[in-house]
C-alpha positions in Angstrom: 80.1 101.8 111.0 83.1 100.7 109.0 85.3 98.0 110.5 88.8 98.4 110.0 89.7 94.8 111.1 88.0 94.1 107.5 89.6 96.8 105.9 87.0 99.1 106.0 86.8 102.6 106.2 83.6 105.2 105.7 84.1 108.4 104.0 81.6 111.2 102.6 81.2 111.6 99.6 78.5 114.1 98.1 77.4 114.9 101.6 76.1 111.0 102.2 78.3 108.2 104.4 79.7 105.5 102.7 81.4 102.6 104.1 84.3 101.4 101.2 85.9 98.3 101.6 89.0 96.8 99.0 88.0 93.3 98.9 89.4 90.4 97.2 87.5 90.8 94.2 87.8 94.7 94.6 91.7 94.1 94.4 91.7 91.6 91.4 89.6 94.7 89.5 92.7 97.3 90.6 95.1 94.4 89.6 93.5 94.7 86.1 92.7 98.2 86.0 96.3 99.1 86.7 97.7 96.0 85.0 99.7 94.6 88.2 100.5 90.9 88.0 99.8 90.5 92.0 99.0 92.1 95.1 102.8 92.9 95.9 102.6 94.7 92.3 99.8 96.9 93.0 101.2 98.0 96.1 104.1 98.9 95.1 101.8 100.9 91.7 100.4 102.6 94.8 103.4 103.5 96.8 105.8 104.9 94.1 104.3 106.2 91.5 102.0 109.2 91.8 98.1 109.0 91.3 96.3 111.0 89.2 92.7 111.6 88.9 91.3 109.4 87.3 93.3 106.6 89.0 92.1 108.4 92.3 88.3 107.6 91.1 88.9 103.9 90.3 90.3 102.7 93.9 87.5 104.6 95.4 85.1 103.0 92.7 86.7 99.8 93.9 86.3 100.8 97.5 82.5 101.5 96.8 81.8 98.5 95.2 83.7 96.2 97.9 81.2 98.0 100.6 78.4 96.9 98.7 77.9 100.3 96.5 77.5 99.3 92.9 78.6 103.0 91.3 80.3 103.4 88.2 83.7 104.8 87.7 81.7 108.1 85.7 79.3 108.2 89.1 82.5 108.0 91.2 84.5 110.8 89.5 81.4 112.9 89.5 81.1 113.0 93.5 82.4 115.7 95.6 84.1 115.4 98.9 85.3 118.1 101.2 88.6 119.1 100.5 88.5 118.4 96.8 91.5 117.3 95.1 92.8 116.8 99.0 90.2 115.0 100.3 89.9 112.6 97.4 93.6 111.8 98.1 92.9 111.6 102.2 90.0 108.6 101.1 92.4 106.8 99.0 95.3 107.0 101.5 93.0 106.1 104.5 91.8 103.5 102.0 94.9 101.7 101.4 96.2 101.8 104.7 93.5 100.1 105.8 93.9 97.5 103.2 97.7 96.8 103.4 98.6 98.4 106.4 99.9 101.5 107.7 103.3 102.1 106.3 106.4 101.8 108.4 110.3 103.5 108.2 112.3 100.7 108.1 114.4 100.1 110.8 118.3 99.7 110.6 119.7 96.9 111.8 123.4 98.4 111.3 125.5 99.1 114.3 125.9 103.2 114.8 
């Protein structure tokens, strides 16, 4: 059961549960794979530019590997989820909420 006070989440993939996890050393991987300078960087990667495929497959490889699931990124982007392209991109949102937390509006502070 995936604990999302750790930043865990579980998700099926090819029919079997797997718990995913971005840890520390998951993140560093991500900061390299997507060539971010810090955390802050690769957050932001994530929240304004769009994700394609294969960059889909890499945070869930990431994920995997942080929950103790040694796949490669060619094992990761040959798995099938419900929901294909959709459900890929429901994991990976889930995924980094858990991580950095959901996502807030901001709220105004200016008098109406």
């Amino acid at each position: 059961m995936a604990n999302r006070h750790r930043g865990e989440i579980n998700a099926i993939l090819d029919g079997s549960e797997w718990t995913l996890c971005l840890t520390l050393g998951a993140l560093a991987e991500l900061e390299d794979a997507f060539a971010a300078s810090d955390m802050g960087a690769l957050l932001k990667r994530f929240s304004t530019s769009p994700l394609s495929a294969r960059d889909a497959a890499k945070i869930i490889a990431a994920g995997l590997k942080g929950g103790g699931n040694n796949l490669s990124l060619e094992e990761v982007a040959q798995m099938q989820v419900e929901g294909g392209a959709a459900g890929f991109a429901h994991i990976v949102s889930q995924l980094l909420a858990a991580t950095f937390g959901e996502s807030k509006p901001e709220q105004s502070t200016a008098n109406p």
